[in-house]
C-alpha positions in Angstrom: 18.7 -19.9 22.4 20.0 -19.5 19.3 23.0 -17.0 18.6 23.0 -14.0 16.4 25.0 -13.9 12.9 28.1 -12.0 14.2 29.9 -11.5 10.8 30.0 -12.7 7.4 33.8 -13.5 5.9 34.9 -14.6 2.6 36.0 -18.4 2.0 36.9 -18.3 -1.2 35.2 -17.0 -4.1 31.9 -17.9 -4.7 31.1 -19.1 -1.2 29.9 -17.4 2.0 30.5 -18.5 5.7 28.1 -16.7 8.4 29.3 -17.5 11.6 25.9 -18.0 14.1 27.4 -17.9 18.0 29.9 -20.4 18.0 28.9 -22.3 14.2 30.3 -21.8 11.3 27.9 -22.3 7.9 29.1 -22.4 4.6 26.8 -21.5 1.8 28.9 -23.1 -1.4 26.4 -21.0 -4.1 23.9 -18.4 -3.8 21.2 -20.9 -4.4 22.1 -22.6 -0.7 22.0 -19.2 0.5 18.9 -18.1 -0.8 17.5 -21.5 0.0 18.1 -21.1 3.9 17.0 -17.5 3.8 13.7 -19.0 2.7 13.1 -19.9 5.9 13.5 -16.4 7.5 10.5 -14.8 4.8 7.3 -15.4 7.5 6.8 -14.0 10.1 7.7 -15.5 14.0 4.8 -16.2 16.1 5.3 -14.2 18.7 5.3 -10.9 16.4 1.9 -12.2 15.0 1.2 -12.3 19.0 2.2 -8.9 19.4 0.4 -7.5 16.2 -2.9 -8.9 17.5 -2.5 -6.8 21.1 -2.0 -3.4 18.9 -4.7 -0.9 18.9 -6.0 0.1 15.7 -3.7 3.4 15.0 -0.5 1.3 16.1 -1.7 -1.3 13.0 -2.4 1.6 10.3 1.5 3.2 11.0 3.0 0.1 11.2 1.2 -0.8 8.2 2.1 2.5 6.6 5.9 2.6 7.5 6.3 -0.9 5.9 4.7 0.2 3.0 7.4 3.2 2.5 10.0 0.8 3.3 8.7 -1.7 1.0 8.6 1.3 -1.6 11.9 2.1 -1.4 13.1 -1.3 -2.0 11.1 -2.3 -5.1 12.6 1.5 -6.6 16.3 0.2 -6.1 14.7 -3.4 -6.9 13.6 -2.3 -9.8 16.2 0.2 -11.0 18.7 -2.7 -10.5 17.1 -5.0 -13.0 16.4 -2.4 -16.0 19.8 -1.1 -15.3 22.1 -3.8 -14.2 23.4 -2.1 -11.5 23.8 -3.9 -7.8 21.7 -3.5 -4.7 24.8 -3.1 -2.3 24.9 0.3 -2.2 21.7 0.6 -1.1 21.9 -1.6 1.5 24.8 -0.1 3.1 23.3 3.1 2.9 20.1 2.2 4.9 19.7 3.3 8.4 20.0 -0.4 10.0 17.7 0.7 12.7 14.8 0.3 9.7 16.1 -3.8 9.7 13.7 -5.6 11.7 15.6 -8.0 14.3 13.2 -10.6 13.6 15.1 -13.7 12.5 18.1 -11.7 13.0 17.6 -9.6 9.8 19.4 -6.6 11.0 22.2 -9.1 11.5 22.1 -10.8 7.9 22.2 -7.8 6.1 24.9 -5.7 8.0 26.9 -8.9 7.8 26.6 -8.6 4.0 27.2 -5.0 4.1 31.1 -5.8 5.4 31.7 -7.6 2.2 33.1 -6.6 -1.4 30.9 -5.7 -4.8 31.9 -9.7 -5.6 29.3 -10.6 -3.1 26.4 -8.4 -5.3 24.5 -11.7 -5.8 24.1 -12.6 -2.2 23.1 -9.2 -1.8 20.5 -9.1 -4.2 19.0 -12.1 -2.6 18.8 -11.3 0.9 17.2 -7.8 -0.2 14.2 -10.1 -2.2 13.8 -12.7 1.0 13.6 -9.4 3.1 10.8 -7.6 1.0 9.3 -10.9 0.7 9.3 -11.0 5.1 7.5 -7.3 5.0 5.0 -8.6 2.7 4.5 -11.5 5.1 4.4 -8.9 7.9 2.1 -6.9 6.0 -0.4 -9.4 5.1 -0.8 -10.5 8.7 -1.2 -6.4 9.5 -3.8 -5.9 6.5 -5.8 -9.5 8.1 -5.9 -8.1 11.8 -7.2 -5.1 10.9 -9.8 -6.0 8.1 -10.7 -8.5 10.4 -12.1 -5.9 13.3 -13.2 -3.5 10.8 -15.6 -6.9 9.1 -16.8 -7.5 13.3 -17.5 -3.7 13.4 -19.7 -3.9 10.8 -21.4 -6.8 11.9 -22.2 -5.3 14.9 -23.6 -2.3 13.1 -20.7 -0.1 14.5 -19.6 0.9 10.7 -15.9 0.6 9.2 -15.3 4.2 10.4 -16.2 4.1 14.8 -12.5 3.0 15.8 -10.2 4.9 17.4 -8.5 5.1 14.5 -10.8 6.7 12.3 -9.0 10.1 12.1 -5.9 8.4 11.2 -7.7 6.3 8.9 -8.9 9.1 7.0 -5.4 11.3 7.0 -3.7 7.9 5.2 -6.6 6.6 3.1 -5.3 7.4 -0.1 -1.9 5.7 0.3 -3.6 2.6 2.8 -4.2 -0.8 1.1 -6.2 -2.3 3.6 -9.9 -2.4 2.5 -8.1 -4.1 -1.2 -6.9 -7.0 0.7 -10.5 -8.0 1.5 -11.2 -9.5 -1.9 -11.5 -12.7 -1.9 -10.1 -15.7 -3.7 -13.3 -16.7 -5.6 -13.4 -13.3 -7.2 -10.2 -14.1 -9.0 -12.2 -16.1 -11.4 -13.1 -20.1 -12.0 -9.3 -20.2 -12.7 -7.4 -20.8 -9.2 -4.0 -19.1 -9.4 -1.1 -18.6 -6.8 1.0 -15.2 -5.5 4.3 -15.1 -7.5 7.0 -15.2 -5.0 8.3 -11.1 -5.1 11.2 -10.2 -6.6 12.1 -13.5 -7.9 11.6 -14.7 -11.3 9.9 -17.2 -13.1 10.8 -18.0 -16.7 8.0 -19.3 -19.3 8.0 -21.0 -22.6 4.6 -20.4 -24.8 3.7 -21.9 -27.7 2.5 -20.3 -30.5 -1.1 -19.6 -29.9 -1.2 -20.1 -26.0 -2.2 -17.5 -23.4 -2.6 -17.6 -19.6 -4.7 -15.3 -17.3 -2.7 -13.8 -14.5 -4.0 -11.2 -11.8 -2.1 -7.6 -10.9 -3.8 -7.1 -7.0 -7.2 -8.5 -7.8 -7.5 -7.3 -12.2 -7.8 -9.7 -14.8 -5.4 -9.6 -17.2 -3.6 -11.8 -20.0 -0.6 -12.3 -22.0 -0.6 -14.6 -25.1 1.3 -15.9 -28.0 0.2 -15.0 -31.4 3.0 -13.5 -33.7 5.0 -12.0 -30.8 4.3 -11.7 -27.3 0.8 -9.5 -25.9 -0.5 -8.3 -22.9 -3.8 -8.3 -22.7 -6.2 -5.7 -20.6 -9.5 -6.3 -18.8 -10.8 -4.4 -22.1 -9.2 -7.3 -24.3 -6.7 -4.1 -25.7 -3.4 -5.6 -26.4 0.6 -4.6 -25.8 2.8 -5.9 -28.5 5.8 -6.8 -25.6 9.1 -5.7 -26.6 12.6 -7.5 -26.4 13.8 -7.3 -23.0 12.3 -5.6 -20.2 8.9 -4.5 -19.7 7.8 -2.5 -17.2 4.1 -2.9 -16.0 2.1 -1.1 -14.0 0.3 2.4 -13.0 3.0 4.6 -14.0 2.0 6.7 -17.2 6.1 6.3 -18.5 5.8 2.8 -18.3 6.3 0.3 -21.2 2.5 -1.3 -20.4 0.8 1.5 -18.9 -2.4 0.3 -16.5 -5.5 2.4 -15.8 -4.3 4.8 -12.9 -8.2 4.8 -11.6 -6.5 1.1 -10.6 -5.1 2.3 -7.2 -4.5 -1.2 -6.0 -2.3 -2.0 -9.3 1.2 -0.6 -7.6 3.0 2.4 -10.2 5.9 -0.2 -10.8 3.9 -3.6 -10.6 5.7 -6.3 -12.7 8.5 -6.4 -14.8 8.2 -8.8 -17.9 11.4 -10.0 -19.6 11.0 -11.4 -23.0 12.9 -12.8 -26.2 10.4 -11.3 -28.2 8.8 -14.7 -29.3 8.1 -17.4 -27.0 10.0 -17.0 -23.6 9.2 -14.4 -21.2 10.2 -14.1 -17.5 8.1 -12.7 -14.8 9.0 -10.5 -11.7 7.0 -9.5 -9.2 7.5 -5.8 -7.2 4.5 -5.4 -6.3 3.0 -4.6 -3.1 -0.9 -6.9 -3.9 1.0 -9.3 -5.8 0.9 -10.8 -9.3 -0.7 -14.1 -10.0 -0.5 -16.8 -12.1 -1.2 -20.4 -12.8 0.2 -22.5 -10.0 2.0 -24.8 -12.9 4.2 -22.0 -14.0 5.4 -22.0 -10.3 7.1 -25.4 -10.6 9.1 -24.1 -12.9 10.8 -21.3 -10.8 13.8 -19.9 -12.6 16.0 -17.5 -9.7 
């Protein structure tokens, strides 16, 4: 069985050694770090065991509690990248009990939370791999349950005859549940893939181009043409400023989206630009942002 991380120490600057029981590994750049922290972002199989054995109410609170968590990250997320400021504070201000133990999280991050502002960057990239594990945890959460509600109906039993029905109804308006049934077809004849959250992919445009990219399951665009746009469902454009642009539901944000959009999150991407042919893409979403899979190859983090 496989130790826990026990403490994180400094090597020299610019490189991180976690010791795991009795090994030592040495990260030499954040990139090696963030690289073997990819492998901690789904979620083990015997939680997805565990997940299927919940009743109903268990699956809408832990469903719930991930999505306040998740909420509070994408905030500091968020506030980090329009301001500049770190995501260490945070972290070390979190109640560690709220760390899932799964792939020795709660481990990774207090480790990190023993070290110096000089270690921001690590930070900053075990916080994204993190959100990016809740979203796993929450998409298996959101299938499981969609799934009995679909075998309910099918039975003629309705959406609403669970045991769960009263708490169904207490946390409708802040659930997400019934929004992850769409389907992939409905995205359009265009297939496009999930943008990994909270990292960011860069994109050159030439003049003239455009792409189609999905917030939750809405069609939207940005294009090329004498600046950069953003492009509604309507076909109503957003001349995108220099630097950061903050999309989403939020009415103070820079490309405001319909509010009647409840599965567009307040805060739902943030779009970088040079103000002509170069924008980069961040995902903070909790439905995800997507675009075409070749922009993907070309992951800039």
């Amino acid at each position: 069985m496989a130790g826990r991380p026990r403490m994180f120490k400094k090597a020299f600057s610019g490189a991180l050694t976690v010791e795991i029981g009795d090994v030592a590994l040495r990260f030499e750049s954040p990139a090696q770090f963030e690289f073997a922290l990819g492998g901690r972002v789904g979620l083990p199989s015997s939680k997805v065991i565990s997940l299927l054995a919940q009743p109903d109410d268990v699956l809408l609170r832990e469903g719930e509690g991930m999505r306040q968590i998740e909420q509070r990250f994408v905030e500091v997320l968020s506030r980090s990248m329009e301001t500049g400021s770190g995501v260490g504070a945070f972290l070390a201000e979190l109640d560690s009990s709220m760390i899932s133990q799964d792939h020795d999280w709660r481990s990774v991050i207090g480790g990190l939370n023993r070290l110096d502002a000089s270690y921001e960057e690590y930070k900053r990239i075990a916080m994204v791999k993190y959100m990016q594990y809740l979203a796993s945890r929450q998409e298996v959460v959101n299938a499981v349950y969609a799934r009995r509600q679909m075998e309910r109906e099918e039975q003629g039993a309705g959406p609403e005859a669970s045991e769960a029905a009263p708490v169904r109804e207490k946390m409708r308006d802040t659930m997400v549940f019934d929004v992850a049934r769409f389907e992939p077809a409905e995205r359009g004849e265009e297939e496009l893939s999930r943008l990994p959250k909270g990292e960011t992919i860069e994109i050159v445009l030439q003049s003239h181009q455009s792409f189609a990219l999905l917030l939750a399951k809405h069609r939207f665009g940005i294009s090329c043409d004498e600046g950069l746009h953003f492009i509604d469902d309507e076909g109503n454009d957003s001349l995108l400023h220099t630097g950061k642009n903050i999309v989403g539901r939020e009415a103070g944000n820079d490309v405001p989206i319909d509010a009647t959009y409840r599965d567009v999150s307040r805060k739902h991407l943030i779009i970088e630009t040079d103000g002509a042919h170069v924008l980069r893409l961040t995902d903070i979403s909790s439905l995800g942002t997507f675009v075409p899979p070749d922009f993907l190859d070309r992951t800039n983090v």
